[in-house]
C-alpha positions in Angstrom: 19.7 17.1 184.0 19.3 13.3 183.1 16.1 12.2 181.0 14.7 8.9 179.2 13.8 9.3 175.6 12.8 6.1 173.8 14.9 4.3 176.4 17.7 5.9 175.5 19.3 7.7 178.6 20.2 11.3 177.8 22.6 13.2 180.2 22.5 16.8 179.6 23.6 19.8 181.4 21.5 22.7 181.5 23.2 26.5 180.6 21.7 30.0 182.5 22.2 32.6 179.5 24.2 35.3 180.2 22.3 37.4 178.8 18.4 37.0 177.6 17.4 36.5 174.3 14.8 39.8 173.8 17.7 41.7 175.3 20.6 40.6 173.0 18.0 41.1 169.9 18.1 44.9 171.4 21.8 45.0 171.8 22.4 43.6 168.5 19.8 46.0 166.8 21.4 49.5 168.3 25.0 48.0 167.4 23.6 47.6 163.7 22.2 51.5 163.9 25.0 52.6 165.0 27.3 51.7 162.4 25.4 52.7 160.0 24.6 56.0 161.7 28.1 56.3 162.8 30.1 60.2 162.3 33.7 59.9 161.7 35.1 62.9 163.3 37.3 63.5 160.7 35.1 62.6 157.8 35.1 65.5 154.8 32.3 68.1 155.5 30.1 68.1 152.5 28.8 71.4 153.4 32.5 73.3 153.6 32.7 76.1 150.4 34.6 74.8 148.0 38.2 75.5 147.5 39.5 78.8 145.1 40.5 77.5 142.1 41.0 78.4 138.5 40.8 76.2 135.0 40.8 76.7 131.9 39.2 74.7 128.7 41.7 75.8 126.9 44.5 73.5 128.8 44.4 69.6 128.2 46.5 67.8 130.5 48.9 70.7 130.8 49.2 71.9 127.6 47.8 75.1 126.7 46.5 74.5 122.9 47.9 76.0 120.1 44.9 78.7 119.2 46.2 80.9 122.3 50.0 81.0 121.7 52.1 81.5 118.2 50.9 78.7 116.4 47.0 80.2 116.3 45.8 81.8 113.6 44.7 85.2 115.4 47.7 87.3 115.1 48.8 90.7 115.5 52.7 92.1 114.4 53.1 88.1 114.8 52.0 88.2 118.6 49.0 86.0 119.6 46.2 87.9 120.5 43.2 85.3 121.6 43.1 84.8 125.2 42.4 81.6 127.2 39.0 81.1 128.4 39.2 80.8 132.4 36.5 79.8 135.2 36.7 80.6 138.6 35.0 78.8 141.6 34.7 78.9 145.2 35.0 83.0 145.4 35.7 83.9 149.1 32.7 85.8 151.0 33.3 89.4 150.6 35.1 89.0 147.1 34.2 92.3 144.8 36.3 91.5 141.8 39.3 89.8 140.5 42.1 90.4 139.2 44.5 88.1 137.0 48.3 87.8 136.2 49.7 85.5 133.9 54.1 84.8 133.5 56.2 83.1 132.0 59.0 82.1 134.8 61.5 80.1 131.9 62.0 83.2 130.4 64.3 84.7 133.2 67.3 83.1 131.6 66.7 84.9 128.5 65.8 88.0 129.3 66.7 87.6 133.2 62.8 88.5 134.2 59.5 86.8 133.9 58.1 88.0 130.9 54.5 89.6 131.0 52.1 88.0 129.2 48.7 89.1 130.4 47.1 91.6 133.0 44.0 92.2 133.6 41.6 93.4 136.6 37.9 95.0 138.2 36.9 91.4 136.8 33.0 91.0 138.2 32.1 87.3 136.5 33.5 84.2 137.3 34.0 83.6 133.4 36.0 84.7 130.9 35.6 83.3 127.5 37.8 83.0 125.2 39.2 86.1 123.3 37.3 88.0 125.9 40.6 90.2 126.4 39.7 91.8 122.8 35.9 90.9 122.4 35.0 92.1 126.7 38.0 94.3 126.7 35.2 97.1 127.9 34.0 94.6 131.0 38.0 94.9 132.5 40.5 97.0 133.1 43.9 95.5 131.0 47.6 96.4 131.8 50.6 96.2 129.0 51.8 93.1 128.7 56.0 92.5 127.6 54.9 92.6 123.8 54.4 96.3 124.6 50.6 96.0 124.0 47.6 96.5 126.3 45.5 92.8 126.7 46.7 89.4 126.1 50.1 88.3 123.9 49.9 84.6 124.0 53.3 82.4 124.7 56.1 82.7 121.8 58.6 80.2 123.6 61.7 80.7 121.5 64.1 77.9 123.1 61.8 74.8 124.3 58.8 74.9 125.6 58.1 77.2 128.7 55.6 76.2 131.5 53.1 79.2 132.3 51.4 80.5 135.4 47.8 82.2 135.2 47.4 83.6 139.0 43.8 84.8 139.7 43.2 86.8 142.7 39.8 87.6 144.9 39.8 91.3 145.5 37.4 93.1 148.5 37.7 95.8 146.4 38.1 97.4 142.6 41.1 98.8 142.6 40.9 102.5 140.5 43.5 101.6 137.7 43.4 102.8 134.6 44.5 100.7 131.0 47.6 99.5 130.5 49.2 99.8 134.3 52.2 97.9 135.0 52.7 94.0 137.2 53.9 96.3 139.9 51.4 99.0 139.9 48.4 96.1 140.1 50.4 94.5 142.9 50.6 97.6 144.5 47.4 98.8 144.4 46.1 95.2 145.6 48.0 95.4 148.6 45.7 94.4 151.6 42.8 93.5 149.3 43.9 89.7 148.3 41.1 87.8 149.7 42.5 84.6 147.9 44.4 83.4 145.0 44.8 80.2 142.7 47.1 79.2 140.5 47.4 77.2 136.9 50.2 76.2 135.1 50.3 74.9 131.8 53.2 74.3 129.2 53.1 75.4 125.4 55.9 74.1 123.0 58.5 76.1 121.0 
């Protein structure tokens, strides 16, 4: 198209848009929506339980403090007596009770076994404070540990120090069990029971 403005002679050419202007406003709106609106397929469901774990306040970047093993100050015949506290989360449907083992895997090449250090189960809350092996002894049914006493002996590491493993397991059912029963007899008796089961490791120094 060729026009005269101020006697000035313009040549222009004049462009048919693709696409119209009320229409790309439309386009460009829905693109905006749905980005922001957008599902990632394989985005984290926020609604999925959450996983079964164990912790205790008692262990600080892996290391079990002293008041639960041989340097606290609540002893008996030189074996430490206070347990850890422990919390449990993300119980499986269906779980009844729980039950808990705790080893000590470095002392197989001293006395060619993992030593006992804790057994307890028919556990019903989700929270065991701390010392609750003596002061809720009555709320849980507590094997003999290696110490040859019923209830928690904390770690004694004799040689360096020994990494420990607290497993916690989601029963369907209480097993009948009396006090002080054996690692095996509690493994036995929750055979086809274990709905889950978590793990915590934590060190303590000789």
């Amino acid at each position: 198209m060729n026009s005269d403005v101020g006697g000035v002679h313009i040549k222009s050419k004049l462009f048919q848009p693709i696409i119209s202007l009320p229409l790309l406003l439309a386009c460009l709106t829905a693109s905006c929506a749905g980005v922001q609106g957008l599902t990632v397929s394989n985005a984290a469901d926020t609604n999925a339980p959450a996983p079964f774990s164990i912790s205790s306040a008692g262990v600080t970047n892996g290391v079990i403090a002293d008041a639960y093993g041989k340097r606290g100050k609540q002893l008996k015949n030189n074996i430490p007596t206070r347990s850890l506290p422990i919390s449990i989360t993300g119980a499986p449907r269906g779980t009844v009770c729980y039950a808990l083992i705790m080893l000590d895997p470095d002392s197989n090449p001293l006395c060619g076994y993992e030593w006992v250090h804790w057994l307890a189960v028919n556990i019903t809350g989700a929270n065991l404070a701390e010392n609750a092996s003596i002061d809720n002894a009555g709320s849980m049914i507590q094997g003999k540990n290696d110490f040859g006493a019923i209830g928690y002996g904390g770690p004694t590491p004799p040689d360096k120090p020994h990494t420990y493993e607290i497993t916690v397991y989601a029963l369907d059912s209480m097993p009948d069990i009396q006090n002080g029963f054996s690692k095996e007899e509690l493994i036995k008796d929750m055979g086809g029971h274990i709905l889950a089961q978590a793990v915590l490791k934590a060190r303590y120094g000789n």
